[in-house]
BAVO-822833 format. One record per residue: x, y, z of N, C-alpha, C in turn; residue number from 1. Coordinates in Angstrom, 3 decimals. Layout:
BEGIN
DODREN        n_X        n_Y        n_Z       ca_X       ca_Y       ca_Z        c_X        c_Y        c_Z     n
DODREN          X          Y          Z          X          Y          Z          X          Y          Z   NUM
...
//
This chain:
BEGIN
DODREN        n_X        n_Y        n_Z       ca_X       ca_Y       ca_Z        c_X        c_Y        c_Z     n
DODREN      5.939    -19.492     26.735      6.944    -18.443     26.885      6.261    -17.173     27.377     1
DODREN      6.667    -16.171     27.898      6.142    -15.425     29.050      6.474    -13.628     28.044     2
DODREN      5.491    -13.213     27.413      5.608    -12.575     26.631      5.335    -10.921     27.200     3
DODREN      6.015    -10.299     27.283      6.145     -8.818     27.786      5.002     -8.062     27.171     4
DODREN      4.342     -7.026     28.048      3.202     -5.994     27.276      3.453     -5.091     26.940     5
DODREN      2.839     -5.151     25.812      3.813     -3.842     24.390      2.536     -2.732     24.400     6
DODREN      1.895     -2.301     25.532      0.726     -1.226     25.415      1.536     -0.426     26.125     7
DODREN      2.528      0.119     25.712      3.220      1.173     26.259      2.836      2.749     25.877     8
DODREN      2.691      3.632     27.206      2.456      4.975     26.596      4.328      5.928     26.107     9
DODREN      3.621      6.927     25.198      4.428      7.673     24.860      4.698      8.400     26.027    10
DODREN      6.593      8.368     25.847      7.023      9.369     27.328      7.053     10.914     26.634    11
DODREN      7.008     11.565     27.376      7.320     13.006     26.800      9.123     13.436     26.430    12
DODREN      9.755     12.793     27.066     10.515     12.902     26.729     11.801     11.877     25.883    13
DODREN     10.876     11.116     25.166     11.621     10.646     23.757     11.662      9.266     24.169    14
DODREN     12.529      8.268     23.068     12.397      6.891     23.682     13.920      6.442     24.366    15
DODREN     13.716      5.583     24.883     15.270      4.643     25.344     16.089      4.100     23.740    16
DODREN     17.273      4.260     23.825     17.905      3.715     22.700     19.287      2.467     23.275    17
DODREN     19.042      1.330     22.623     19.898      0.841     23.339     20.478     -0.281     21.807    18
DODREN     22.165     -0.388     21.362     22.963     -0.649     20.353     23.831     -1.386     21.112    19
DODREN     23.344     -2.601     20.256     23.815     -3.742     20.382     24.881     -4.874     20.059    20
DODREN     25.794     -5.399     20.427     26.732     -5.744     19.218     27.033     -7.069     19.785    21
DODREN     27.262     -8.071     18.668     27.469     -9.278     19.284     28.288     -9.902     18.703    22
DODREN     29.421    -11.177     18.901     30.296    -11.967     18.107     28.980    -13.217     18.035    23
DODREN     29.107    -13.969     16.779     29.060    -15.498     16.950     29.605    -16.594     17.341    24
DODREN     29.631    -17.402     18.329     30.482    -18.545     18.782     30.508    -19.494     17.635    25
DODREN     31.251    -19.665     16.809     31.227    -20.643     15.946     31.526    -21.858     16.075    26
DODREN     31.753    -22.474     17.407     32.330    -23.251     17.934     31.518    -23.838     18.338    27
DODREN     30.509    -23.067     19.534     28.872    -23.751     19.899     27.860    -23.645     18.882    28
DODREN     28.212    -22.684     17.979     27.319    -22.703     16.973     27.018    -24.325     15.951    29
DODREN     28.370    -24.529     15.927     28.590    -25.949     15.089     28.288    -26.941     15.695    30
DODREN     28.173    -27.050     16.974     27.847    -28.732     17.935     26.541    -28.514     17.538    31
DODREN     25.725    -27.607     17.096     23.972    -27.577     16.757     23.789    -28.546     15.756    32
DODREN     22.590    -29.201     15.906     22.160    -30.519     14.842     21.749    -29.591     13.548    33
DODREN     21.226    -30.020     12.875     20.855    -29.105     11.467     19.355    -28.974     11.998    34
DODREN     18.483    -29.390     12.724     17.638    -29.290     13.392     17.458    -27.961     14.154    35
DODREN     18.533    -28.645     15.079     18.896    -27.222     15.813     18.644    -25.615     15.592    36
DODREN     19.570    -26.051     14.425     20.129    -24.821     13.754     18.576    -23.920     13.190    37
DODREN     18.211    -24.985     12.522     16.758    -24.282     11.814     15.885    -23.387     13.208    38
DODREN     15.881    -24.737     14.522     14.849    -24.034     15.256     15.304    -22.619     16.315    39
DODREN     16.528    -22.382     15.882     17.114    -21.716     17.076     17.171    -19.815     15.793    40
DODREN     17.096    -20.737     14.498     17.090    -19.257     13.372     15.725    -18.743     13.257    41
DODREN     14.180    -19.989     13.661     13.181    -19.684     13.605     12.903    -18.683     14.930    42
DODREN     13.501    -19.433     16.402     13.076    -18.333     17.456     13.618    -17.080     17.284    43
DODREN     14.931    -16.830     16.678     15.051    -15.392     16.593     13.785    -14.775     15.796    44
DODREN     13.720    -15.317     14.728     13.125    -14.632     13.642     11.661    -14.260     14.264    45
DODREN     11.362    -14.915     15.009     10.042    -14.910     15.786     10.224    -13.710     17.036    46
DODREN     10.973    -13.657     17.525     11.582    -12.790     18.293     11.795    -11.235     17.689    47
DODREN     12.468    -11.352     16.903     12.327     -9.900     15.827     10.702     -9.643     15.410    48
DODREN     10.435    -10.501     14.890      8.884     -9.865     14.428      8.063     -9.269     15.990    49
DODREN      8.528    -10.258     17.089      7.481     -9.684     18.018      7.860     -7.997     18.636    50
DODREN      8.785     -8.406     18.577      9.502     -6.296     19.091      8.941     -5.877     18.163    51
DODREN      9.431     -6.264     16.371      8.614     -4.964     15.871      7.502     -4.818     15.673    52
DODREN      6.422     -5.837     16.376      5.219     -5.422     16.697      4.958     -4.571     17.920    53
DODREN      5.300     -4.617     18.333      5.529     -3.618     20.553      5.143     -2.520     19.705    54
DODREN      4.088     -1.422     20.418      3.839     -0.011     20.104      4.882      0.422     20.328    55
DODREN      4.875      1.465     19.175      6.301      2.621     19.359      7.961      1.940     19.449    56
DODREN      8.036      1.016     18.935      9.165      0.087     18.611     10.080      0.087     17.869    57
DODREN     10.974     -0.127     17.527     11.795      0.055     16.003     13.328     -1.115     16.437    58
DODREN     13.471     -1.920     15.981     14.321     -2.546     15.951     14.843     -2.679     14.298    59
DODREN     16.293     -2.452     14.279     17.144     -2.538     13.262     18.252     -3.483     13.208    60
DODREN     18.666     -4.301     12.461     19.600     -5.410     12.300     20.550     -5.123     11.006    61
DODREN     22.277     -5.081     11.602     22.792     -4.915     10.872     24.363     -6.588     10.710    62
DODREN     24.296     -6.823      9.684     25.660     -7.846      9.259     26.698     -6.503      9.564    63
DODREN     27.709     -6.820     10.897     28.835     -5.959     11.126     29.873     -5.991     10.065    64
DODREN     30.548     -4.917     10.001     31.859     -5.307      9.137     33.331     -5.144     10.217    65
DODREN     34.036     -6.089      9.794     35.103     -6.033     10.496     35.012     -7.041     11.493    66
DODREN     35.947     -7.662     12.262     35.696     -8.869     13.435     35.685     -7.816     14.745    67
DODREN     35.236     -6.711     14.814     34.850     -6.229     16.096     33.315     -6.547     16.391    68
DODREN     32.594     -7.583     15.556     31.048     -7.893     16.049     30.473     -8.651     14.474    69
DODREN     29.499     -9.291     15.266     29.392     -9.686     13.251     27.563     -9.784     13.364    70
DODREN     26.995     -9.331     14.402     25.679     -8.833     14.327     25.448     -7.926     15.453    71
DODREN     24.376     -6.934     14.694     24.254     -5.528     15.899     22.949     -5.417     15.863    72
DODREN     22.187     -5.067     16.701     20.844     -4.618     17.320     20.794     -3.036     17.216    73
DODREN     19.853     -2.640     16.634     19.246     -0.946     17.394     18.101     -1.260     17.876    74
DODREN     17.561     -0.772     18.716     16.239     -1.165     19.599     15.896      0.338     20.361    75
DODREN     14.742      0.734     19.743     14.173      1.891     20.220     12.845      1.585     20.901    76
DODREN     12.932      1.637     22.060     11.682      1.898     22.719     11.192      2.666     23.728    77
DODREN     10.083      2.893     24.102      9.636      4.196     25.319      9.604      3.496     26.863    78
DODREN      9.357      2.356     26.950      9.846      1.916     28.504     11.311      1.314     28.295    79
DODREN     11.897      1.344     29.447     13.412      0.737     30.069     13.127     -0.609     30.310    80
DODREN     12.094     -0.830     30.698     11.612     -2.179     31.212     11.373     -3.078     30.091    81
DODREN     10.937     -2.259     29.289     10.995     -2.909     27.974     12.088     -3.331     27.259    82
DODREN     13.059     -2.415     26.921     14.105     -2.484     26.386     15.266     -3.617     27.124    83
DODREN     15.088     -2.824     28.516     15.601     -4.227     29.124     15.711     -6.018     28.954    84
DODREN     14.297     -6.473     28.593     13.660     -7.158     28.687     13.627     -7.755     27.254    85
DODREN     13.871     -6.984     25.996     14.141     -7.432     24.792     15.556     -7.664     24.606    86
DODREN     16.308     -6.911     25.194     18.079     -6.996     25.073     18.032     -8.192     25.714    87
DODREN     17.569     -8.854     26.767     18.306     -9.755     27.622     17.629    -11.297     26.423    88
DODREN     16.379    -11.519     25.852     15.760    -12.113     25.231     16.901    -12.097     23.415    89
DODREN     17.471    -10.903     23.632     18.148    -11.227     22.143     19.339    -12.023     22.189    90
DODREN     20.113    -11.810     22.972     21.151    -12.324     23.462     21.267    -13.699     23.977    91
DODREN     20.096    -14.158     24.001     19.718    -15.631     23.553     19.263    -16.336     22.443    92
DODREN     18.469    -15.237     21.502     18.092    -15.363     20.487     18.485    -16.981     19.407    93
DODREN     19.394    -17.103     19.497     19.786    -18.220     18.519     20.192    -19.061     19.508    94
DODREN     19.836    -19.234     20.846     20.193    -20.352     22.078     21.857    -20.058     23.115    95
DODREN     21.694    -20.799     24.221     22.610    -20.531     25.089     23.847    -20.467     24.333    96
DODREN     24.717    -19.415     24.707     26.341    -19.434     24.205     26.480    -18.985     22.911    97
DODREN     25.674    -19.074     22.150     25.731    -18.761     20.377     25.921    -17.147     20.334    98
DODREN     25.568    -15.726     20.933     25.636    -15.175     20.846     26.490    -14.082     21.907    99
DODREN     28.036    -13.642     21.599     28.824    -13.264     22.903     28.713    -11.693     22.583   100
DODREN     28.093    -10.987     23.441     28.221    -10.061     23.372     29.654     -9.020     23.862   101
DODREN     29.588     -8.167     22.848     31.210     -6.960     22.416     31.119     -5.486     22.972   102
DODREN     29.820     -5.419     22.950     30.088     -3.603     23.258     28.157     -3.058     22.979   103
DODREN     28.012     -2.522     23.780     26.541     -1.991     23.994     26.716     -0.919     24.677   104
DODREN     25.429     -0.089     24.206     25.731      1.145     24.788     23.764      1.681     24.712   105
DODREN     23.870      2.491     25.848     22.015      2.726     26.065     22.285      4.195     25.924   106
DODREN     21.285      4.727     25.731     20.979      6.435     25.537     19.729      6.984     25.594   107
DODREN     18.961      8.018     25.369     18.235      8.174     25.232     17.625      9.351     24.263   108
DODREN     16.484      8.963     23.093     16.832     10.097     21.951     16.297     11.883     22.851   109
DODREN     16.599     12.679     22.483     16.642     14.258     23.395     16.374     15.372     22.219   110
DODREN     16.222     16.425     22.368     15.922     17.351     21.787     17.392     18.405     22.214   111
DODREN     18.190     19.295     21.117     18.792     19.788     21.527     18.857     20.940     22.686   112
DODREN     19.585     21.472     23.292     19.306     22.728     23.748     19.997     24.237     22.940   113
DODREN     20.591     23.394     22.010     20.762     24.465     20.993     19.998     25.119     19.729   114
DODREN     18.702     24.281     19.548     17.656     25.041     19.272     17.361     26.502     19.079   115
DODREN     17.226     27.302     17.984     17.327     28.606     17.901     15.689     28.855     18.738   116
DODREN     15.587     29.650     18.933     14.037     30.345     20.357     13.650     31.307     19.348   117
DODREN     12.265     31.513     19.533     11.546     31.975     19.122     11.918     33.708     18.988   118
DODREN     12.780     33.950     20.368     13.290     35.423     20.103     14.367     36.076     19.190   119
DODREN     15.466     34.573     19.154     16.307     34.155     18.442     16.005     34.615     16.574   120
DODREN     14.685     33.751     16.481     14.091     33.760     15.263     13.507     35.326     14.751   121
DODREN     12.969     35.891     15.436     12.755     37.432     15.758     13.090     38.355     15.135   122
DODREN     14.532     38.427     15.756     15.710     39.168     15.731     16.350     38.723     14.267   123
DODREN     16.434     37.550     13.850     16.883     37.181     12.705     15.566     38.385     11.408   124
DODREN     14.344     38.058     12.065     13.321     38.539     10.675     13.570     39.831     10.788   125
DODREN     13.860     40.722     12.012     14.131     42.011     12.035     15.844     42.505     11.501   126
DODREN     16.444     41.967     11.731     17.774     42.218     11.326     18.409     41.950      9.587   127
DODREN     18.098     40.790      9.200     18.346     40.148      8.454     17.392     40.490      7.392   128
DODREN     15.770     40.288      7.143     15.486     40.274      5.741     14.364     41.905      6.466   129
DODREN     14.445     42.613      6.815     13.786     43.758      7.820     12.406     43.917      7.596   130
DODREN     12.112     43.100      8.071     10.709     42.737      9.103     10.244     43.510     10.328   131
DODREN      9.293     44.626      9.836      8.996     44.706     11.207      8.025     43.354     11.917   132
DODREN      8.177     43.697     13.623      7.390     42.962     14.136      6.263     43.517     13.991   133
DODREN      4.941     42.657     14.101      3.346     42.755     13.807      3.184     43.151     12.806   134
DODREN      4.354     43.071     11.789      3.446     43.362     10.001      3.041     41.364     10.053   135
DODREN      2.169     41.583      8.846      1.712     40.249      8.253      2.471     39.469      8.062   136
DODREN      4.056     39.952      6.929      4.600     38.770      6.894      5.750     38.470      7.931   137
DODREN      6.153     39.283      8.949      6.462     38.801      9.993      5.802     37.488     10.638   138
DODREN      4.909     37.803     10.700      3.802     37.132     11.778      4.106     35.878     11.416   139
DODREN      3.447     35.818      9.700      3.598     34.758      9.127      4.605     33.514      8.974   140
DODREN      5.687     34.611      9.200      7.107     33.642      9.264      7.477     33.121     10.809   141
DODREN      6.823     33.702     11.756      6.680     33.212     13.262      5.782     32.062     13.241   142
DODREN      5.010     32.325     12.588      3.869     30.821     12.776      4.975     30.199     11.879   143
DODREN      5.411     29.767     10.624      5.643     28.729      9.902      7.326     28.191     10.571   144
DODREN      8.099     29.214     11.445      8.917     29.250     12.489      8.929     27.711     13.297   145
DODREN      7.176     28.263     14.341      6.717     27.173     15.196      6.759     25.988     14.379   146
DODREN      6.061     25.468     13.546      5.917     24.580     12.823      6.848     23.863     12.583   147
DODREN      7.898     24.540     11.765      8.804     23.498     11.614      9.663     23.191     13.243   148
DODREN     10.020     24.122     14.484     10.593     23.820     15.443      9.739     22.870     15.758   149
DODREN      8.667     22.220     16.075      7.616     21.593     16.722      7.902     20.063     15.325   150
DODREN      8.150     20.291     14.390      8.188     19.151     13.721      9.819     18.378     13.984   151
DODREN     10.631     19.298     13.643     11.956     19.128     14.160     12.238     18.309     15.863   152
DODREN     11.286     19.004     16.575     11.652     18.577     17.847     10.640     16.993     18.073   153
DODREN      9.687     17.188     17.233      9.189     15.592     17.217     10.046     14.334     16.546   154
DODREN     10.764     15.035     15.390     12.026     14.145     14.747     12.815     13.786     15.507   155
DODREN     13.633     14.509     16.476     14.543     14.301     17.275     14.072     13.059     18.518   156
DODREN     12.898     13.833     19.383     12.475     12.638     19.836     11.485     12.025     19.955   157
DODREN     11.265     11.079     18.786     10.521     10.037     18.501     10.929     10.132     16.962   158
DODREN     12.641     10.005     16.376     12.243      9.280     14.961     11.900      8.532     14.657   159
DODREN     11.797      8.542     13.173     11.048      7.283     12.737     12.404      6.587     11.482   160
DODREN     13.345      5.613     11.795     14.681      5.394     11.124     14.132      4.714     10.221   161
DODREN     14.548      5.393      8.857     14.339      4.624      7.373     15.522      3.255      7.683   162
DODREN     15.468      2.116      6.339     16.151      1.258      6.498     16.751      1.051      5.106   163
DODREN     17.872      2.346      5.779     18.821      2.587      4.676     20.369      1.118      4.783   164
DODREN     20.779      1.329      3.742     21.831      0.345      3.520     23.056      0.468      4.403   165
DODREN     23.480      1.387      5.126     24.870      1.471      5.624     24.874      2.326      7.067   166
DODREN     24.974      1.692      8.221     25.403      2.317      9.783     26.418      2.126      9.921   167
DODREN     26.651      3.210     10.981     27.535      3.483     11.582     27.359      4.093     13.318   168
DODREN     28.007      3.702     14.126     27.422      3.858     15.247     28.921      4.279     16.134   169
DODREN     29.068      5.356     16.983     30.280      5.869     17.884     29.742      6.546     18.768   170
DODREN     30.480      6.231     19.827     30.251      6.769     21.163     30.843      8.480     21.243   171
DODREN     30.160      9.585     21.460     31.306     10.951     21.760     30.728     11.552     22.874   172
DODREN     32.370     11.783     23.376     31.809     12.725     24.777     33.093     14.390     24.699   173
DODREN     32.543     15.710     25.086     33.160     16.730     25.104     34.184     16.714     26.214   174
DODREN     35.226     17.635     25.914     36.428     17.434     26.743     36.081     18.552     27.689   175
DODREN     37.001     17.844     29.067     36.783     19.062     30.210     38.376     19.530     30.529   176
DODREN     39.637     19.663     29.996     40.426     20.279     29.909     41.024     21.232     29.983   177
DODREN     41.590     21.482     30.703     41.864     23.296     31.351     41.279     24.078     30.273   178
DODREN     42.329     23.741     28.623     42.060     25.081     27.970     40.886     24.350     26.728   179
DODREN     40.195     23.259     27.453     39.771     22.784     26.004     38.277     22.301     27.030   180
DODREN     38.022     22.924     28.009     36.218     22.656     28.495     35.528     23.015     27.876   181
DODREN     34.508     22.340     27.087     33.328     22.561     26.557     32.326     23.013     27.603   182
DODREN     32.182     22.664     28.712     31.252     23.512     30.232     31.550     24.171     30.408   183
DODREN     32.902     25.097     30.410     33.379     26.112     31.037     32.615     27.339     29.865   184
DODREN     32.438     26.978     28.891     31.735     28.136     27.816     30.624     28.310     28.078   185
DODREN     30.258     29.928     27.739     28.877     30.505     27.627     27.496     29.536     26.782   186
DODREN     26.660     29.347     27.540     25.807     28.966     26.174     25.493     29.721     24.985   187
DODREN     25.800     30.936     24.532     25.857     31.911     23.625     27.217     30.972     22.597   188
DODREN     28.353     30.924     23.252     29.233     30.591     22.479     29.275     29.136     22.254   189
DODREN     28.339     28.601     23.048     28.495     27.269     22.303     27.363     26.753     21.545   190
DODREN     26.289     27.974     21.258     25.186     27.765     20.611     25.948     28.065     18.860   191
DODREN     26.587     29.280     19.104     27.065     29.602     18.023     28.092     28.529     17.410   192
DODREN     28.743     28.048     17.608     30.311     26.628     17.920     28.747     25.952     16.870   193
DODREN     27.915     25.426     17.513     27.209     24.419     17.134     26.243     24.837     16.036   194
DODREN     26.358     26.159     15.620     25.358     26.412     14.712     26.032     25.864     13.257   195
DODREN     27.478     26.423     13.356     28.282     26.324     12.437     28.588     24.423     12.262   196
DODREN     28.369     23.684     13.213     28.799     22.208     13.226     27.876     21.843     12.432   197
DODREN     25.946     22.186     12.943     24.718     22.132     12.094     24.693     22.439     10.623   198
DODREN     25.421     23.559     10.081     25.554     23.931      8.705     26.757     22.363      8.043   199
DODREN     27.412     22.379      8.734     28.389     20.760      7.835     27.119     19.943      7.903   200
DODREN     26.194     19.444      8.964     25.407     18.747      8.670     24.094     18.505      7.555   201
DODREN     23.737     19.939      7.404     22.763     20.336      6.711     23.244     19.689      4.996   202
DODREN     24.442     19.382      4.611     25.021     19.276      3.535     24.476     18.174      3.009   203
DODREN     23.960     17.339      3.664     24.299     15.536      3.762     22.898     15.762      4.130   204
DODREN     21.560     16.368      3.720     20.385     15.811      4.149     20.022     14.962      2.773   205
DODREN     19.579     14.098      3.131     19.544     12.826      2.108     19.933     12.077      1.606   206
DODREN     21.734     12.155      2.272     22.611     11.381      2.102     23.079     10.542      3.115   207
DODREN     22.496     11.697      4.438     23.385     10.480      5.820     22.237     11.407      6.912   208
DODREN     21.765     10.263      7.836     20.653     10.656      8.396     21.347     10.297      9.592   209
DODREN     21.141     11.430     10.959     21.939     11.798     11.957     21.018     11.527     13.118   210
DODREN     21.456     10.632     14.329     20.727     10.730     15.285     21.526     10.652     16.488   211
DODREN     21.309     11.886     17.432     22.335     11.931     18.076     21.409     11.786     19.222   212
DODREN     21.608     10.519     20.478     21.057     10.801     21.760     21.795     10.360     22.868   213
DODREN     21.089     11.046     23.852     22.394     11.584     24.919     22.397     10.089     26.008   214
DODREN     23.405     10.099     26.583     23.515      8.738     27.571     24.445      9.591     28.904   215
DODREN     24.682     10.921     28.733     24.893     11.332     30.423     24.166     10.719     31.535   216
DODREN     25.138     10.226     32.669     24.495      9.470     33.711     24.149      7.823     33.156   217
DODREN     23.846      7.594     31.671     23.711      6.161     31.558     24.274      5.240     30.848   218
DODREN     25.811      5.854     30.596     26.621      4.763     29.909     28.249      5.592     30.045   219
DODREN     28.951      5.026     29.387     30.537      5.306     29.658     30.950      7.133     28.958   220
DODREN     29.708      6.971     27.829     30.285      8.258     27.301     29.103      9.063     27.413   221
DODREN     28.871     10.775     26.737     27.744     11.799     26.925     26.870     11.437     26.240   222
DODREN     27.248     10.892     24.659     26.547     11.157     23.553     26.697      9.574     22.623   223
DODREN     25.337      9.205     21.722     25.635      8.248     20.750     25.334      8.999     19.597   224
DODREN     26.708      8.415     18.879     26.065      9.184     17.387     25.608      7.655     16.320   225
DODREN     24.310      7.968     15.451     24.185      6.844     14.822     23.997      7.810     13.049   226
DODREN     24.533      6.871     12.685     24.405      7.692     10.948     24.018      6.701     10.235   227
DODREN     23.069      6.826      8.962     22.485      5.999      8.684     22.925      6.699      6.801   228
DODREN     23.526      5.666      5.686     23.678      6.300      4.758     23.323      5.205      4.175   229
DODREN     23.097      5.533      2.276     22.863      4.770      1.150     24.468      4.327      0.995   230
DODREN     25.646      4.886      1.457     26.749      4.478      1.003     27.413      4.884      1.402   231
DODREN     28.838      3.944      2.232     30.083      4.230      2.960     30.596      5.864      2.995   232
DODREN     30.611      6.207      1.643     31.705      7.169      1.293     30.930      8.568      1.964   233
DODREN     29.644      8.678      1.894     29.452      9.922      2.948     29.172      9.552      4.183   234
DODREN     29.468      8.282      5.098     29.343      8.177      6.217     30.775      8.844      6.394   235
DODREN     32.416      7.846      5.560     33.639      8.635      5.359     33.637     10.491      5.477   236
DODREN     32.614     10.780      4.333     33.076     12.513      3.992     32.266     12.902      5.655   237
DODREN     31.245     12.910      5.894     30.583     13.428      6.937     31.160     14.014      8.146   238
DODREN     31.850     11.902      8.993     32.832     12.428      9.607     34.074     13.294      9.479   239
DODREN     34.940     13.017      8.529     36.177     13.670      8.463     35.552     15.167      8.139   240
DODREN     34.401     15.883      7.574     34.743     17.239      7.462     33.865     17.768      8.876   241
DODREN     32.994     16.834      9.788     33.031     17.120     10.974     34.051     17.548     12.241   242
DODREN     34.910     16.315     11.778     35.852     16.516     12.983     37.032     17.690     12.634   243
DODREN     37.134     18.416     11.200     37.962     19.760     11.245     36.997     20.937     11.835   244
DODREN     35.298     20.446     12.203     34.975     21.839     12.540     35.431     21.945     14.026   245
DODREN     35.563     23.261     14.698     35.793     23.485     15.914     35.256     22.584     16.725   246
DODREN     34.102     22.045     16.932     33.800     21.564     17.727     34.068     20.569     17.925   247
DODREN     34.342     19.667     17.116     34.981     18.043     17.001     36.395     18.438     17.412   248
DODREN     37.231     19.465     16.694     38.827     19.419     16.384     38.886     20.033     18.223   249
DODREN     38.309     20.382     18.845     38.999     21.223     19.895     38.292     20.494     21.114   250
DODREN     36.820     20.122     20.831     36.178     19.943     21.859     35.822     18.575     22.183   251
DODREN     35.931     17.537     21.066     35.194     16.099     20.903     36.141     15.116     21.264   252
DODREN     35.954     14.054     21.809     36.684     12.732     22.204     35.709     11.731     21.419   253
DODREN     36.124     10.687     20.630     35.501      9.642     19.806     35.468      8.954     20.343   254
DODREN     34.518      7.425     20.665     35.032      5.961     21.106     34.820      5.507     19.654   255
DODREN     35.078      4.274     19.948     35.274      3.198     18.704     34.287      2.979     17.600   256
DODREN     34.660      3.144     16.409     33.749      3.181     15.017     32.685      1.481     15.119   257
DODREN     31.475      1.162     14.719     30.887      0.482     14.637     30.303      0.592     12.847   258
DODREN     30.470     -0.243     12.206     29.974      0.091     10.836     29.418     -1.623     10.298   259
DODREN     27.967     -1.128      9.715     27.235     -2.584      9.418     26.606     -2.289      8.441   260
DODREN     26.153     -3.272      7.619     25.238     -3.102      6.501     23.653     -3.893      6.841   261
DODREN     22.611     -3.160      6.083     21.024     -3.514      6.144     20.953     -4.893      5.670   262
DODREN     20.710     -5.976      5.958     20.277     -6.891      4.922     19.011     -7.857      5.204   263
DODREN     18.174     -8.097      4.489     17.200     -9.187      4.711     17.735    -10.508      5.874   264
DODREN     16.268    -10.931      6.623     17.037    -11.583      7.432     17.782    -13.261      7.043   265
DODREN     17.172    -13.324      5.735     17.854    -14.927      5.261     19.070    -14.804      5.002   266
DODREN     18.878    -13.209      4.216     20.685    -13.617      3.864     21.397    -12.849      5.299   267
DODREN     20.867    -12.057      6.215     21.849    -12.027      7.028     22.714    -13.332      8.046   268
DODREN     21.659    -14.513      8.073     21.369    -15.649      8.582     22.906    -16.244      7.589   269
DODREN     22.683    -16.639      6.405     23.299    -16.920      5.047     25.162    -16.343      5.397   270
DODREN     24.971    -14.937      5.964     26.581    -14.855      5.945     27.219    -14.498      7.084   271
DODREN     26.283    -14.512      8.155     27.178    -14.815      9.702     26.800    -16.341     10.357   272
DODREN     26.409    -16.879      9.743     25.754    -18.257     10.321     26.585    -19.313      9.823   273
DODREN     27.987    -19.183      9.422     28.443    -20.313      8.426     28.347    -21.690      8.643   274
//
């Protein structure tokens, strides 16, 4: 078998993200001998371990809920060629026909441009707790400033996704509507729009882990949102007190909810494999 090279360098600008969703044919699934069956659950399984060996890799497997998919892929990696090349290999994974794919979507993880700036930050130490500039603890709070922006902006692109119990995955793109363009606004006013969206988020750190990357130019919608929680009910609260802030209620278009749970791969095998 003709095995792809995983000595990939880091891009500077973040990795490829590409979410995966698939039905089971239960129909071709069942003409499989019990033979079959074993060797076609061993090549996946062999298949998963080898991606998540690939440098800079991260593949995630979720049991879907609902009959809109009943297994999903996340697959993070820094070449296209790569990613390419593992999507087309999964989708065989358990042999010809067994796996029909529902809905996929590619992106790529990004750094915001709503990022507060260093002058931004400034103006906050001078205004707010009155700081002059070039005293000590000014200074001080400019360096520890950098730090966390520089750690933040490495989170964004290149996380590293814990393998929490409960995803959720939706497509969003901003409206261009006479009285409802999100482009037609200042970046001032839509830094501010989004500062206030960031504070609902800030609520939920440790409860629902947010990764938003952009697919302008490379898929149907702007944006993927992926949320990652210990439990349904704040993936539930998250969205709904998102979408009353301005920016969801005036400016956001949703595509279709995707929601799956983490599970080991025997028993994921165990309850979509009947």
């Amino acid at each position: 078998m003709t095995r792809v090279a995983t000595a990939a360098v880091i891009p500077e600008k973040g990795w490829h993200v590409l979410h995966l969703f698939y039905r089971i044919e239960h129909g071709q699934w069942s003409l499989l001998t019990a033979e079959e069956k074993i060797g076609a659950k061993t090549q996946l399984s062999e298949l998963i371990q080898e991606i998540r060996a690939a440098d800079h890799t991260q593949l995630l497997i979720f049991s879907m809920v609902s009959p809109k998919a009943d297994i999903g892929f996340m697959l993070l990696t820094p070449d296209l060629h790569l990613a390419n090349a593992y999507e087309k290999r999964l989708s065989l994974g358990l042999g010809p026909d067994v796996l029909q794919a529902v809905y996929s979507f590619l992106s790529l993880t990004e750094e915001s441009e709503y990022f507060s700036t260093e002058a931004d930050y400034a103006l906050t130490l001078e205004k707010e707790q009155n700081l002059p500039r070039g005293s000590e603890a000014f200074e001080q709070s400019m360096v520890e400033f950098r730090l966390r922006m520089l750690k933040y902006a490495k989170d964004k692109l290149y996380p590293k996704l814990p393998n929490w119990e409960v995803f959720c995955f939706y497509p969003m793109s901003k409206r261009r509507q006479v009285d409802q363009n999100w482009y037609d606004l200042s970046l001032e006013v839509r830094k501010n729009l989004m500062a206030g969206h960031g504070r609902i988020g800030r609520q939920y750190h440790g409860k629902v882990l947010q990764l938003i990357t952009g697919s302008t130019g490379l898929d149907d919608a702007e944006w993927g949102v992926t949320l990652l929680a210990h439990d349904t009910y704040y993936i539930k609260e998250i969205v709904y007190k998102m979408r009353f802030d301005a920016v969801s209620a005036k400016y956001a278009d949703f595509g279709d909810f995707y929601l799956g749970l983490s599970l080991p791969l025997d028993e994921l095998f165990r309850r979509i494999l009947l």
